[in-house]
N, C-alpha and C positions, 0 to 999 in steps of 0.2 A: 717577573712575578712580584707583585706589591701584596708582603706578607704582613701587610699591617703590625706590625712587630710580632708577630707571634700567635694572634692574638686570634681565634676564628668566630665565625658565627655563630657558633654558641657560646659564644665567653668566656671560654677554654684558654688560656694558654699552654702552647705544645707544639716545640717549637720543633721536635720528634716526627712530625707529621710533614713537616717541610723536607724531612731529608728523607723520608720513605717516598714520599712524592719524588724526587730526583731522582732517587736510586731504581725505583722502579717504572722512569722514562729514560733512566740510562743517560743522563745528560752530558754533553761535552763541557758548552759553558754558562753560564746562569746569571743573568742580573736579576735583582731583590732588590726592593725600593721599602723603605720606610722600614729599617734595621737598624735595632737596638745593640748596644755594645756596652754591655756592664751599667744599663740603668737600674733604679731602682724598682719600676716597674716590670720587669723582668730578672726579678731577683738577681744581681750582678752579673748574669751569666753572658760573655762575649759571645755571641750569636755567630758568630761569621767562626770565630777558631771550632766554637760546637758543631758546625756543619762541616766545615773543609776536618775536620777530626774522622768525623759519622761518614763521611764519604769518600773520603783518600785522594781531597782536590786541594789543588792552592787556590789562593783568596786573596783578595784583598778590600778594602775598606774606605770611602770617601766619607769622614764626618762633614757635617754640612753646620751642626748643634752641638754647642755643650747641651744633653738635659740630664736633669735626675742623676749627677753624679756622675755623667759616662757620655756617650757619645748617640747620636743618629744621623740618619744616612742613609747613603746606598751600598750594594757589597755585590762583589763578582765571584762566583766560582770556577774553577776550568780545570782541566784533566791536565791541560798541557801547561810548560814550563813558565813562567811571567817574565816578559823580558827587559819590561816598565811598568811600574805603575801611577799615575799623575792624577788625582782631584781637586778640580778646576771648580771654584764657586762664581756662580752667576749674580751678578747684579740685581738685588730684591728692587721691585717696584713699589714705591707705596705702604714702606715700613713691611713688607710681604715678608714669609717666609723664606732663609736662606736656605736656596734652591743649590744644587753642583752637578757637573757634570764628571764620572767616574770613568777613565779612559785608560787601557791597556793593551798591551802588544803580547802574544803569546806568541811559543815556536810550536806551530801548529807541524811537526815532521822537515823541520828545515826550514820552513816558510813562515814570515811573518804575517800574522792578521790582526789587524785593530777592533776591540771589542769595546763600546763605548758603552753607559747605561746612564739614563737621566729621569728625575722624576720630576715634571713643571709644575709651572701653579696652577690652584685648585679653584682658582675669584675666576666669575662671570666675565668681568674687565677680562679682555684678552693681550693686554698692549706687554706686560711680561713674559708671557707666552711667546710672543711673536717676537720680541727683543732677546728671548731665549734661544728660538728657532736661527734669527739674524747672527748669532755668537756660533751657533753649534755649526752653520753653513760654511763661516768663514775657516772652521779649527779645519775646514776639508782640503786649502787649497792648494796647500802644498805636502799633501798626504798622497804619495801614490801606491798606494799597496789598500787591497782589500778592507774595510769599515762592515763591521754589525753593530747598528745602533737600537739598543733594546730600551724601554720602559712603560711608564707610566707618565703619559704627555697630558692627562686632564684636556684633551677636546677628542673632540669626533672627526672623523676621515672628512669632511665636507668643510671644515674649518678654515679662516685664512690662515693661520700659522701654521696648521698640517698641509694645506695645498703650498705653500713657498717650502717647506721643509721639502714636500716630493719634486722640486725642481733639482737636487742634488744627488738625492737617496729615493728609493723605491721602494713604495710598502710591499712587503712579504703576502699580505692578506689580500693584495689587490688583485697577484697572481695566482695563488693559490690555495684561495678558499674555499670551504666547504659549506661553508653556513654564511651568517652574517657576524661572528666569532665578537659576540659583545661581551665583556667579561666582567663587570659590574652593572648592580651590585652581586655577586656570589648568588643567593639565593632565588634572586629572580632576574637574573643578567640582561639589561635592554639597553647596553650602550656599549659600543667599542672607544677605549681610550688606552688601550694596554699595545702596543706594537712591537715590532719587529720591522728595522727598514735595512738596506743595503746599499751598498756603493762600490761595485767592481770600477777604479779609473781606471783610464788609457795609459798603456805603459805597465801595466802591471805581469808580473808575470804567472797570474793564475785568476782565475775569477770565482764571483761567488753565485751559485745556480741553484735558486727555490727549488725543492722539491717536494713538498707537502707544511700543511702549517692548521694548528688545530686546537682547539679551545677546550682544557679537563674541565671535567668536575670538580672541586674540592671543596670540605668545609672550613678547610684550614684557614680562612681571611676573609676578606672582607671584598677581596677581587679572586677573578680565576685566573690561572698562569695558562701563560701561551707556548704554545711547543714549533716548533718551527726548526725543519732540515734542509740543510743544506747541499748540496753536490759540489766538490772543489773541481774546476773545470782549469787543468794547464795552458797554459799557452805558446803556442807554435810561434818560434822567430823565423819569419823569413826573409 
């Protein structure tokens, strides 16, 4: 969910709306893209400790920015314990925006699962994009345990940086959609850029198994947030 720092389509900030949204989809774990932490735009308030407070999750925090006195970024929530947490900054193209990639392991009941969250660039030029897609493909190859990679990737499903991305990972929405789940802009939503992908490897000993995935309403931003479940499927040693 890219909560635009708080900030919703009516020009509201209320950042109170993001966590009543969670709470009442019951979420396990949450990437948020474009989060403020004590700017002054957000009257210093750390966004990530006011949610993980309001919902009884841990957090953690990839600043990407100094701005306005404080920090921005991406931020994770999750019910269960954090067992790492590492943010990893991406290579800006072209004086770009510094992009990062927000990556943690939780103990999802004994078992670890990697929960990664990125928000790319936003420029027509796609060659950052794709040089982003190339870095996030390689952090895979010596990971054998379960990957949910959540965010806000700024292209569409038919893109060449989302088609080399789904040679690794698998979109969520490809399997199990309902609609055409475009989630910008908020108010008249005609694009899908917001995802959810997957990566059960070989060897692992559980997998991860789409079972529904679906696009709110909300006025809270400037995108809608995507919800997406999943089935923990064990695996049999023979």
């Amino acid at each position: 969910y890219n909560i635009h720092h708080g900030v919703g389509i009516d020009g509201l900030f209320d950042v109170k709306r993001i966590a009543d949204l969670i709470r009442e989809n019951d979420a396990d774990l949450v990437a948020l893209q474009e989060v403020d932490v004590e700017t002054e735009r957000t009257g210093g308030l750390n966004t990530m400790e006011y949610l993980a407070r309001e919902l009884s999750m841990y957090f953690a925090f990839g600043k990407n920015l100094d701005f306005q006195g404080g920090g921005y970024g991406n931020g994770i929530l999750s019910k269960y314990p954090l067992v790492s947490i590492e943010n990893l900054h991406i290579p800006p193209y072209r004086s770009g925006e510094q992009r990062g990639i927000l990556k943690i392991l939780v103990d999802y009941n004994g078992r670890e699962l990697a929960f990664w969250n990125t928000h790319l660039d936003h420029r027509k030029d796609d060659t950052e994009r794709r040089e982003s897609v190339r870095i996030i493909k390689k952090m895979t190859e010596d990971l054998n345990i379960p990957i949910i990679l959540a965010g806000d990737f700024n292209d569409t499903p038919e893109s060449k940086a989302l088609s080399e991305l789904n040679t690794v990972f698998d979109d969520v929405w490809a399997i199990r959609k309902n609609d055409k789940g475009f989630t910008f802009p908020s108010d008249k939503p005609e694009r899908r850029i917001d995802y959810s992908f997957f990566r059960s490897p070989k060897g692992s000993s559980f997998m991860l198994q789409p079972v529904k995935a679906c696009v709110l309403t909300s006025p809270a931003s400037d995108h809608l947030p995507l919800i997406v479940q999943f089935r923990i499927v064990d695996m049999i040693n023979k």
